[in-house]
C-alpha positions as CSV (number, residue, x, y, z in Angstrom):
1,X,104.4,187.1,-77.8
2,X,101.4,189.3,-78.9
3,X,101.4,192.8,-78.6
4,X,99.6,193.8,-75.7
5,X,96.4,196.0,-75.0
6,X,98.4,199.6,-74.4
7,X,97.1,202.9,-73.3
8,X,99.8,205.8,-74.0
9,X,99.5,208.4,-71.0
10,X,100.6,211.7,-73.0
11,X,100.1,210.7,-76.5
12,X,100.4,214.6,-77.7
13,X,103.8,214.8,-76.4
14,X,107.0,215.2,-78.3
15,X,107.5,211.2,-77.5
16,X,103.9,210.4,-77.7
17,X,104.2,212.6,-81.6
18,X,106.9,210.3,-82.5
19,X,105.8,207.1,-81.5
20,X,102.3,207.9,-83.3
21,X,103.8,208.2,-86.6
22,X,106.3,204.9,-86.0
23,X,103.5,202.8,-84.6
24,X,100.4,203.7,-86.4
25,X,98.8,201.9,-87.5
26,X,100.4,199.0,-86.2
27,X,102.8,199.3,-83.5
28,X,105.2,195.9,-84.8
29,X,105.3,194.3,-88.3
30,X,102.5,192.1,-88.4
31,X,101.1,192.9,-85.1
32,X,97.4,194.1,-84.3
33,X,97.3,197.5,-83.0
34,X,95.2,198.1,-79.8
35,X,96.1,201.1,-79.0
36,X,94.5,204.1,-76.9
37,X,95.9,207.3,-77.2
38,X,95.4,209.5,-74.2
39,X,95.4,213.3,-74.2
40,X,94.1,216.2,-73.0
41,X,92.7,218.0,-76.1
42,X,91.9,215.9,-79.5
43,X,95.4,215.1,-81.3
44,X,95.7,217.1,-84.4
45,X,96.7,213.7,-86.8
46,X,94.7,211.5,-84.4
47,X,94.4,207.5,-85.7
48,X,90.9,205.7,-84.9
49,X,87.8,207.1,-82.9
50,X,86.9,208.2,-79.6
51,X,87.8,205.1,-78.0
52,X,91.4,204.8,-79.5
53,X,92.1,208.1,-78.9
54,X,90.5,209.2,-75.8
55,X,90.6,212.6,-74.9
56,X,90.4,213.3,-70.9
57,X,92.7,214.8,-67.9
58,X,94.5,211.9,-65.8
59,X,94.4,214.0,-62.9
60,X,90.8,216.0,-62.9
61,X,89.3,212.6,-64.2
62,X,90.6,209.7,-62.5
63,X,87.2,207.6,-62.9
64,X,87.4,208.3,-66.6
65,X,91.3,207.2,-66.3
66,X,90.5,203.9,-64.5
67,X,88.0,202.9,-67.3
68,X,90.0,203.4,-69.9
69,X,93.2,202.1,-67.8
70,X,91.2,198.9,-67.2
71,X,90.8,198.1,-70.9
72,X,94.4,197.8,-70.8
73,X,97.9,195.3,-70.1
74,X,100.1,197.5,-70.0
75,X,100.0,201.7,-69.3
76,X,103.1,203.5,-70.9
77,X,103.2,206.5,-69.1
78,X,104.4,209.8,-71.2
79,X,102.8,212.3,-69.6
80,X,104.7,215.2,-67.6
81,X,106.3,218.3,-67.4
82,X,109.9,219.6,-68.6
83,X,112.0,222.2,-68.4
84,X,110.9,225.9,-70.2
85,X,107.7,224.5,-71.3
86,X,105.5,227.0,-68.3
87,X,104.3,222.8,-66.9
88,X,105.0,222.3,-62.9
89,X,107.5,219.7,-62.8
90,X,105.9,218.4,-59.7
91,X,102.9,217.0,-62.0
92,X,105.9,214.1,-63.1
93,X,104.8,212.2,-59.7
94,X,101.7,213.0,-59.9
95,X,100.6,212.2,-63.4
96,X,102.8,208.4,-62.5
97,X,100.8,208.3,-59.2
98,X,97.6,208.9,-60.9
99,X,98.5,205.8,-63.7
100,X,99.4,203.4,-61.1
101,X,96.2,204.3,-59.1
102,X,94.5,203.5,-61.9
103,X,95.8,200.1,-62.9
104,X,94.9,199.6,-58.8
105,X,91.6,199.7,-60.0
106,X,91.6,198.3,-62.9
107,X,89.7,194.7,-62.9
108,X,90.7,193.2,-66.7
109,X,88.3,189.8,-68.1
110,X,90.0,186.8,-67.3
111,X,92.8,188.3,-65.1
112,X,93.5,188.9,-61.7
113,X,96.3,191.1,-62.2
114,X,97.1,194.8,-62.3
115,X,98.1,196.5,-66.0
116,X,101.6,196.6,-66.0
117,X,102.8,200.4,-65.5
118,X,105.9,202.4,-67.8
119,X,106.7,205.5,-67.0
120,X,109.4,207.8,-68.9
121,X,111.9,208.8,-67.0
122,X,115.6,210.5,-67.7
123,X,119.2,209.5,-67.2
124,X,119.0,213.3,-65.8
125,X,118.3,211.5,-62.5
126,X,121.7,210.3,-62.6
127,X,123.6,213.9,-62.2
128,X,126.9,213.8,-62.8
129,X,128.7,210.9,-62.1
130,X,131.4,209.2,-63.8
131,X,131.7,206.4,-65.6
132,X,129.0,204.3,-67.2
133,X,125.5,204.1,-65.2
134,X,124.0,200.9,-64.1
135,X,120.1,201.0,-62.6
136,X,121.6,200.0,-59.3
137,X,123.9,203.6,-59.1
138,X,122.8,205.6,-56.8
139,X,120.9,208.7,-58.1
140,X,122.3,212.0,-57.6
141,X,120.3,214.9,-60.1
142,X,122.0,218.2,-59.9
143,X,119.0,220.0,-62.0
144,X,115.7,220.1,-61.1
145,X,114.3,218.1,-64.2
146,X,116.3,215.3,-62.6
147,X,115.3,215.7,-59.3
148,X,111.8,215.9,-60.4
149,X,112.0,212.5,-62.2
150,X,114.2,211.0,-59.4
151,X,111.4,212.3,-56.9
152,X,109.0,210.6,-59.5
153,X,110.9,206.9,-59.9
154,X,110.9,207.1,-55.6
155,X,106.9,207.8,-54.9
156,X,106.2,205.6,-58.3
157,X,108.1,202.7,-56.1
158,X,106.6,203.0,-52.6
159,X,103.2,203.4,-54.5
160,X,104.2,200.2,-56.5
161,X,104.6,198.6,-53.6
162,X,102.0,199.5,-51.6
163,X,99.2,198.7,-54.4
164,X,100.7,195.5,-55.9
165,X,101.3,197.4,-59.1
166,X,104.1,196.2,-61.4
167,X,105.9,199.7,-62.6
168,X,109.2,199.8,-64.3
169,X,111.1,203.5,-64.8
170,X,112.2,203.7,-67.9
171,X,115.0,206.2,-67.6
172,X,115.9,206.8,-71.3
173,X,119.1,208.7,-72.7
174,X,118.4,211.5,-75.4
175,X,116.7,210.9,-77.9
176,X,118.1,212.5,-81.5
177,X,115.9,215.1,-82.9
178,X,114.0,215.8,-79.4
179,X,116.8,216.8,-77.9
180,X,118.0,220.5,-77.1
181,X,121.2,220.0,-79.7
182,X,119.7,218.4,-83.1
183,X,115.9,219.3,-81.9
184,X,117.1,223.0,-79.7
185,X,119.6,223.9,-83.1
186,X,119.5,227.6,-84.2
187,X,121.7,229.7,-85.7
188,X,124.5,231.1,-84.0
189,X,124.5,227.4,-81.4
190,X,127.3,227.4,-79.0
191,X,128.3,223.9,-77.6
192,X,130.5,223.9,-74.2
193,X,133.5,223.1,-74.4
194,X,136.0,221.4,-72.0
195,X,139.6,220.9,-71.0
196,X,140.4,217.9,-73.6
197,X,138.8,219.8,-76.4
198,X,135.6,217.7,-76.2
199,X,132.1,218.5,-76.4
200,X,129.8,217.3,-74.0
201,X,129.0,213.0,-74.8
202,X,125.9,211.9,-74.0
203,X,124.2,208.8,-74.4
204,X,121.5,208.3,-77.3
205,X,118.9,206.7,-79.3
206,X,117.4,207.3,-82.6
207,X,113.7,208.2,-82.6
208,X,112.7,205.1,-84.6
209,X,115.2,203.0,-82.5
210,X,113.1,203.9,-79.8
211,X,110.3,203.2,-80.9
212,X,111.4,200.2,-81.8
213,X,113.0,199.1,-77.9
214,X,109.5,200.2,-76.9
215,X,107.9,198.0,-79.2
216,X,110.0,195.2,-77.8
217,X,109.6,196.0,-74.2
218,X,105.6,196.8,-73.7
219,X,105.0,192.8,-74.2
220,X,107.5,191.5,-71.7
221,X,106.1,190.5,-68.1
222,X,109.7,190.2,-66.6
223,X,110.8,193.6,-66.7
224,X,112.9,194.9,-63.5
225,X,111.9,198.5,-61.6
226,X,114.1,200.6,-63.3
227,X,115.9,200.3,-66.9
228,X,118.1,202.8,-68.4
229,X,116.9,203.1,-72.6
230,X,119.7,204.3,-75.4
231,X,121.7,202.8,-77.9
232,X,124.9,201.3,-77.0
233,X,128.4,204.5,-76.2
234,X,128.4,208.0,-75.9
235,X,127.7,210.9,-78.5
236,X,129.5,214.0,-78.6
237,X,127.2,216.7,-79.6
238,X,129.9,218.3,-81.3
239,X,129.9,214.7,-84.2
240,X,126.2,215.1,-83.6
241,X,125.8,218.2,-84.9
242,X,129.1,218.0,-87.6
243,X,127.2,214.7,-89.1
244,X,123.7,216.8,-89.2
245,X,125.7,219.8,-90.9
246,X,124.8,222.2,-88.8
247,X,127.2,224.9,-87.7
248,X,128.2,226.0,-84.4
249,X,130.2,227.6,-81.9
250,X,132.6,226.4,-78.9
251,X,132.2,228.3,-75.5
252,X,134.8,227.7,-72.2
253,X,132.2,225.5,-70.3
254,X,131.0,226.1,-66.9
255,X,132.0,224.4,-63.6
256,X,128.9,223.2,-63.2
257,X,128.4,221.7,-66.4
258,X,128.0,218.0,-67.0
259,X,131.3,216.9,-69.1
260,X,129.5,213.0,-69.4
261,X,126.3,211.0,-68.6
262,X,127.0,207.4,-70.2
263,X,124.0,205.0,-69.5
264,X,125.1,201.2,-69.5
265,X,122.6,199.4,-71.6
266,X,123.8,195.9,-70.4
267,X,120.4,195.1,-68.6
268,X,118.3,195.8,-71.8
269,X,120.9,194.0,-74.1
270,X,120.1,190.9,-72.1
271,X,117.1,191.8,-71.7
272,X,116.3,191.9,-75.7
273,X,118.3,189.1,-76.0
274,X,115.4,186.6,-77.4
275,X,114.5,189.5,-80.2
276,X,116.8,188.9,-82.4
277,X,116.0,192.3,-84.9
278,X,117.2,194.5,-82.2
279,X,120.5,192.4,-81.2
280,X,122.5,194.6,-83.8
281,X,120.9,198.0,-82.6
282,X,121.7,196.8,-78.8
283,X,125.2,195.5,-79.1
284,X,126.6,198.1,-81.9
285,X,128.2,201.5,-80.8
286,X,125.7,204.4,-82.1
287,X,127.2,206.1,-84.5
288,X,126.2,210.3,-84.9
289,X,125.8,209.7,-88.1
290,X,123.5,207.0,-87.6
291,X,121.4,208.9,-85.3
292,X,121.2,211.3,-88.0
293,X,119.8,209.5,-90.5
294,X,117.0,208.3,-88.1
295,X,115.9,211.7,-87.2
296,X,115.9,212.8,-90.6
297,X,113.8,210.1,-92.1
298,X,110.7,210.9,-89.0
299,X,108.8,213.6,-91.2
300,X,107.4,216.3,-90.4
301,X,109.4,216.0,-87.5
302,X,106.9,216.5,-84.2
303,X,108.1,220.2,-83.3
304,X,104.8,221.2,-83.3
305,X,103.7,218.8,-80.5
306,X,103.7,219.9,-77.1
307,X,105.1,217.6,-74.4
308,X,103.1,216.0,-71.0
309,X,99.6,216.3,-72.8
């Protein structure tokens, strides 16, 4: 299965920063890269020319976002806004709406179907809920990133629908290093803690892991709607940061806090099945310490980046 023709919505994001320095300049071993990597300013280590790393505004330049987008088989959709960054989290839908109405229009040699659509979404939509979270739970944010990105995955659907678009939600655990406990670290941290003495556990995925899934998943034609992303079990933060040696503080935590937010990873296990270099990373416990080392070998780490670009 040959890597396919891939624009990257969002390339100067913290996700976008990461998977540039994992994927260039080849995105799989042995594999061409045709790669376009969108954003909205020129990237400061860009890879290629004008044409591999286009520099225009999905939503003030939709024409220019259809010709690109119809160079394309598959759109992977990074773009948006989170929390603290002064972005409107509104422009998640519309940045996803504005990728899918592009691959509408897109009219690829030889083909008579739509770019496939991938658009980065967050087990944040989940809220809190127990137990581990399959793509068919029912999705319940309690903050407003989530419900942002819920209210993104629901108009990405109808929209889907509507234009004959394939679109899959990737919602993806957190990510070690981008994350507000390894990447958010400072001194003087405070972690909550509850009842049982725990930390909060959270599911993950290493940085190259990721890019690595993603590598995996851009080729596949059979991908469902929705499909939760991390490595297999939950993380306390608490190992996460003990294994990264960085020191920090315990706090009583709030009512409101989430204790848990385990994403089962059964679908993309199966999913993954025929790739056999991923089987380990898709049936194995992560391990903090694991995670760790992953983090630590991406350098310079992509703090500088800025996300939804």
């Amino acid at each position: 299965m040959g890597f396919p023709v891939t624009v990257i919505l969002g390339a100067s994001g913290r996700i976008g920063a990461l998977l540039r320095q994992c994927w260039c300049p080849e995105p799989s071993s042995g594999a061409p890269a045709p790669l376009h990597w969108q954003s909205r300013r020129p990237l400061p280590t860009a890879h290629g020319s004008p044409l591999t790393n286009p520099v225009l505004d999905p939503l003030a330049e939709p024409a220019r976002l259809a010709a690109l987008v119809a160079r394309a088989d598959v759109v992977l959709c990074l773009a948006g806004s989170i929390p603290g960054r002064g972005g409107n989290l509104a422009d998640n839908s519309r940045l996803a709406e504005a990728a899918i109405r592009a691959a509408a229009q897109a009219r690829r040699p030889g083909s008579d179907q739509p770019p496939r659509v991938l658009l980065a979404s967050s087990a944040a939509v989940y809220g809190n809920q127990p137990g581990l979270l399959a793509e068919d739970q029912p999705l319940q944010p309690v903050q407003p990133y989530g419900t942002a990105k819920a209210e993104m995955e629901q108009r990405a659907a109808s929209l889907s629908q509507q234009l004959g678009v394939p679109v899959t939600a990737l919602r993806i655990g957190n990510i070690a290093g981008l994350d507000a406990i390894l990447g958010g670290w400072t001194p003087g941290f405070c972690l909550d803690q509850f009842g049982d003495g725990s930390s909060p556990r959270r599911s993950y995925v290493g940085p190259q892991a990721l890019a690595r899934i993603l590598a995996a998943l851009l080729p596949r034609t059979d991908l469902p709607p929705c499909l939760n992303l991390a490595q297999p079990g939950l993380i306390e933060m608490g190992a996460l940061l003990r294994a990264a040696d960085l020191p920090f503080q315990l706090r009583p935590a709030a009512a409101s806090a989430i204790a848990e937010v385990g994403l089962d990873v059964g679908r993309l296990a199966r999913l993954l099945a025929d790739t056999p270099a991923l089987q380990s990373l898709l049936q194995t416990p992560a391990q903090a310490n694991q995670l760790v080392a992953d983090w630590t070998t991406i350098a310079p780490h992509p703090a500088e980046e800025t996300p939804g670009s």
